[in-house]
C-alpha positions in Angstrom: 11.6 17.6 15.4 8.8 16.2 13.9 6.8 17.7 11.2 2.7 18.4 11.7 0.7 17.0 8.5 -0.4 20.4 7.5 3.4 21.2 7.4 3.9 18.1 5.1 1.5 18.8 2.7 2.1 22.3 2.2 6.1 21.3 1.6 5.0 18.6 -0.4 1.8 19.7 -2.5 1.3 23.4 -1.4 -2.2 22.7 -0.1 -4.7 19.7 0.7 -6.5 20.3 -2.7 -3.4 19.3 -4.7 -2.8 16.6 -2.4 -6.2 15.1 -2.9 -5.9 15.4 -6.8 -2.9 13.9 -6.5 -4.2 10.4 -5.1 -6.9 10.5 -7.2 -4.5 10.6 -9.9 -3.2 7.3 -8.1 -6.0 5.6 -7.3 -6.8 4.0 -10.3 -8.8 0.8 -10.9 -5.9 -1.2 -11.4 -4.4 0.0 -7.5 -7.5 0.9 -5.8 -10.4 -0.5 -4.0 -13.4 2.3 -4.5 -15.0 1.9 -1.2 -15.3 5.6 -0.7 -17.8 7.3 0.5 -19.0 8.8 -2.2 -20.7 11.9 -0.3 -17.6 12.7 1.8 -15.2 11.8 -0.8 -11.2 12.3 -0.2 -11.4 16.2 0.7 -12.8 15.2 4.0 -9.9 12.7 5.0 -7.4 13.9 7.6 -3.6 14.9 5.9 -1.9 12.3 7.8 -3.8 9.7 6.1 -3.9 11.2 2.6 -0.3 11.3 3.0 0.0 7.7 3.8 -1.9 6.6 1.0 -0.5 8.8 -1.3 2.9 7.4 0.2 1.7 3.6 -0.2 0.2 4.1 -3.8 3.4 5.8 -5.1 5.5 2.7 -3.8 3.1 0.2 -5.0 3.2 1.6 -8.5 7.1 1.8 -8.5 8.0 -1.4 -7.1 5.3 -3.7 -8.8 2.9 -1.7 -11.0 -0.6 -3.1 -10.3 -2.5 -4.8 -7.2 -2.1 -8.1 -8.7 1.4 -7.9 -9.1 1.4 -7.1 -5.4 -0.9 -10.1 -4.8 1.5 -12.2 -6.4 4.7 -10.8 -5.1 2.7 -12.2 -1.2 1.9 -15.2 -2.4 5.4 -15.9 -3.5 7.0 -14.8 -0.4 4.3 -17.0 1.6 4.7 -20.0 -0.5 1.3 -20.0 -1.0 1.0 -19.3 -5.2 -1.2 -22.3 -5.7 -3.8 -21.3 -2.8 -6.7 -19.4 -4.6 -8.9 -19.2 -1.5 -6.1 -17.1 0.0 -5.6 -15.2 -3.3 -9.5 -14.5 -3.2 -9.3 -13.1 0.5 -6.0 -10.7 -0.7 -7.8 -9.7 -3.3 -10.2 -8.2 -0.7 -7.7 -5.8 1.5 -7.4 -2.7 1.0 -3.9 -1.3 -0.3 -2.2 -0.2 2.6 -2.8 -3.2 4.4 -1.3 -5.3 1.2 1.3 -3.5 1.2 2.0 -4.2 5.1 1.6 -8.0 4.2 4.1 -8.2 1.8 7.2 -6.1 3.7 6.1 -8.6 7.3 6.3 -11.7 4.6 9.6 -10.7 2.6 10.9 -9.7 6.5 9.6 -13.5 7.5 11.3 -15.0 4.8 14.4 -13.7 5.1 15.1 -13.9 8.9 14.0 -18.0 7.7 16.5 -17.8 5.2 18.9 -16.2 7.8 18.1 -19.1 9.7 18.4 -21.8 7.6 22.3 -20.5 6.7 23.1 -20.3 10.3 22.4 -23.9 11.0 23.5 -25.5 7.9 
């Protein structure tokens, strides 16, 4: 069975407050695009989606450390690393959605690669 978000963050942080210090914590300049609303701020956000983006910020820091390693880790599964209009528009999404991009493009590339073994 499937647990609620409220049961997740207790387990996880003991209460929403902790959570939301805890992607603060996260959300530095170097991961983060401040486009909050500065008079509702992150208290006001539902759990399941502080839990997401506490989820995609931890796995962004461990597996490449900073947005523009992220950036760069797309463009080299795209092909794309000498395309700065594209790099410009990445540099524009938000996190999550980067993240997103780069798992569809690394699963792209290898069913390519996949393919490309098959027939040769």
């Amino acid at each position: 069975m499937k647990k609620t978000p409220l049961a997740l963050v207790k387990e996880r942080f003991e209460s929403k407050d902790k959570l939301v210090e805890a992607v603060q914590k996260l959300a530095t300049a170097e991961l983060w695009l401040d486009r909050m609303n500065e008079v509702k701020g992150l208290s006001r956000v539902s759990n399941e989606k502080l839990l997401r983006l506490h989820d995609v910020l931890s796995a962004v820091k461990k597996d490449f450390g900073s947005r523009e390693k992220l950036i760069g880790a797309i463009l080299e599964a795209e092909k794309r690393t000498k395309d700065e209009g594209y790099k410009a528009r990445l540099q524009q999404h938000p996190l999550p959605r980067l993240l997103d991009q780069y798992r569809a493009a690394s699963k792209r590339r290898a069913r390519d690669a996949k393919a490309a073994a098959k027939s040769a």
